[in-house]
C-alpha positions, 0 to 999 in steps of 0.5 A: 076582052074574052073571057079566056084573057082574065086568066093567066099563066101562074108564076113560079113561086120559087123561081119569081123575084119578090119584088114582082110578086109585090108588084102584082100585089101593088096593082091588084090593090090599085085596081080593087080601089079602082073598082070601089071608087067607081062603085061609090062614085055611081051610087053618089050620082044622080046622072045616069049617062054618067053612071053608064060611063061609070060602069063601062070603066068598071067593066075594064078595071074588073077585067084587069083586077082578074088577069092579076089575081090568076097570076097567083099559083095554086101551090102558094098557100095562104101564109106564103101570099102574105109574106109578099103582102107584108113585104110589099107593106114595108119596102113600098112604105120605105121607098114613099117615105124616103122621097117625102117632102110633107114632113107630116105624111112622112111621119105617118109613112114611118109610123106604119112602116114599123108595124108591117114590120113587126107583121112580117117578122112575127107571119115568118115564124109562123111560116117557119113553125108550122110549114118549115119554109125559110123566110128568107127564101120568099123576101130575097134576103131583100127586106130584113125579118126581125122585130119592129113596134111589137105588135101588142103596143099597136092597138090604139083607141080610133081617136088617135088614128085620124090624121090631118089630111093634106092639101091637094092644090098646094102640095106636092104631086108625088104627095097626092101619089104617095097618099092615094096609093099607100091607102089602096095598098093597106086596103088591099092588105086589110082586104086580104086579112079580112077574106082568107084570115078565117080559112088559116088551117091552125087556131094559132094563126086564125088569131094571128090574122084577126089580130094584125088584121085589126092593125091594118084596119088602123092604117088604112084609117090613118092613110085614108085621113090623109086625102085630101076630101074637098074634091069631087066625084069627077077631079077624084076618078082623074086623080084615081086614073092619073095614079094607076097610068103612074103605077102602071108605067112605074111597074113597066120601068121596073119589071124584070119579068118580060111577060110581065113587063109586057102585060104592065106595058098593056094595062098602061096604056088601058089606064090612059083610055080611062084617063082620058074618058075621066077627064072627058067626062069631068070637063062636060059634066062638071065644067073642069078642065085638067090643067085646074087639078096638075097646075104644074103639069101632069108629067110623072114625077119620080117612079116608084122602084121596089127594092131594099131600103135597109139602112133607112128602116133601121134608122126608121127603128129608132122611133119604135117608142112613138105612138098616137096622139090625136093627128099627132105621133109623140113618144109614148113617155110624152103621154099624160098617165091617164091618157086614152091610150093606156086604157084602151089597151088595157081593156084590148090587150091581155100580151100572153093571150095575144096570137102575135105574141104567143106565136114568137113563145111557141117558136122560142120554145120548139127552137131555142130561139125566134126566127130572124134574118138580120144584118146586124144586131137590132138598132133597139136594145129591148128587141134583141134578146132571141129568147124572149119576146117583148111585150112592153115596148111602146106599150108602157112608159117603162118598158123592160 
């Protein structure tokens, strides 16, 4: 394309539905691992007309990656873009997890569901302290802000973030989608964190970056574990496309906004023209036909629709109290006292020293109380004191 079509018209930051700024958000992350993958794929590749076609797709996802990112208004600051990105991490999370048929990437999806949770109550307060923005104007009321697996109870030693990854021919096909497209969105987040935390204006939220940035680092390990590693280069870049044509067409069914829904009707149908190369090129360089990666068809199965998911997470709430254990989540009262994880924590954590705690103290302190949007009181008694905030919960066997 011309150069002049990489840049868009913004949109309204005020006036535009949550869900499609999230959207935006979903498909910059699809097309940033896009670019990746195929930057991986070609240093991994002896074949250099290989690596040509590598590079001609590359060229595209790029184009599209920079239509997306020109989307975002200049008069969107730093924090007001993460509020989307946490809201994104918790509705996308939620609306994966409820669909769910491996009992196994479900539990993972819950895990993280909790902390990005907990991230987007504790950037709300920093939204509202230092820039006197509601939250709740910028999720919609769609997504409730208030306390998940405090923040400080996150940190876990590297040892029990891996998981058990799933089985590409034996799963199903909306498990393939759910785990490829949940490890792109936290990357894209992690991304995020890692390139704009550092340029925060205040101490207070650089440290508040640098801290949840190292969360989303954990998530992005425990999501990435969950792939299947036994394909190749060439039955991975199918997979890779065939999920951007089933992002693509799920944000076209969902949009609301017309101009986007046209331009996610037009990276659509760009996605199938790589789609179709990918599986051209892996069936005359590796011999592989597609039906031998969708035995069951390559129909989309159920599309992914942005939208609340309260009552879901507020039972999801209930397991605040789970933590890591090697592949597995277990509460923490299940852990042996001298387990790993408790002195990793110590040796990581100090709660009053920690931006994710102190920026919840500082707002109790200037307001009275934190900054909430709840339907109901907390499903978990130890998180609703408004006063005071917990640093205990998930952290010890006792907590207070």
């Amino acid at each position: 394309e011309k150069q002049t079509a990489l840049s868009l018209a913004p949109y309204d930051k005020l006036a535009t539905s949550p869900y499609t700024k999230t959207r935006i958000i979903l498909l910059s992350g699809a097309e940033f691992e896009a670019n990746w993958f195929l930057h991986q794929f070609n240093r991994h590749c002896l074949n250099n007309d290989v690596r040509r076609i590598l590079a001609a797709v590359r060229r595209d996802e790029q184009q599209q990656q920079k239509a997306l990112s020109s989307l975002k208004p200049l008069d969107e600051n730093i924090l007001e873009t993460t509020i989307a990105y946490e809201q994104l991490a918790v509705d996308l999370t939620a609306e994966m997890a409820e669909k769910e048929k491996n009992l196994f990437v479900k539990a993972q999806l819950n895990f993280a569901l909790l902390e990005d949770f907990d991230h987007l109550y504790r950037y709300s307060d920093l939204l509202d302290m230092e820039n006197g923005f509601n939250g709740y104007d910028y999720t919609g009321g769609y997504t409730e802000i208030t306390p998940g697996r405090p923040t400080v109870a996150e940190p876990r030693h590297p040892d029990d973030d891996v998981r058990r990854y799933i089985n590409f021919w034996q799963d199903d096909l909306l498990t393939i989608l759910h785990t490829g497209i949940i490890t792109a969105a936290e990357q894209q987040t992690m991304n995020y964190y890692m390139n704009v935390g550092n340029t925060y204006p205040t101490d207070e939220g650089r440290k508040l970056y640098s801290e949840i940035a190292m969360i989303e680092e954990q998530h992005v390990t425990g999501y990435g574990a969950l792939c299947d590693p036994s394909l190749c280069w060439f039955e991975s870049w199918v997979v890779h496309e065939y999920t951007e044509c089933y992002l693509y067409y799920s944000a076209y069914e969902d949009e609301t906004d017309a101009r986007l829904k046209k331009l996610w009707l037009k990276n659509y149908e760009k996605e199938l023209v790589h789609l179709k190369i990918a599986v051209e090129t892996m069936q005359k360089y590796n011999g592989r036909a597609w039906e031998q990666l969708f035995k069951g068809g390559a129909d989309f199965p159920s599309l992914i629709k942005l939208r609340p998911h309260k009552e879901y997470i507020r039972n999801v709430l209930k397991s605040i109290r789970l933590t890591g254990y090697k592949e597995d989540l277990v509460k923490i009262t299940e852990l042996p006292d001298d387990y790993g994880f408790f002195k990793y924590q110590d040796e990581v954590v100090t709660p009053d020293g920690a931006a994710t705690h102190n920026v919840i103290e500082r707002y109790i302190k200037e307001k009275g109380k934190d900054y909430r949007t709840e339907d109901a009181p907390h499903p978990d008694k130890l998180l609703r004191d408004r006063k005071k905030d917990n640093t205990t919960l998930g952290r010890v066997k006792t907590p207070e």
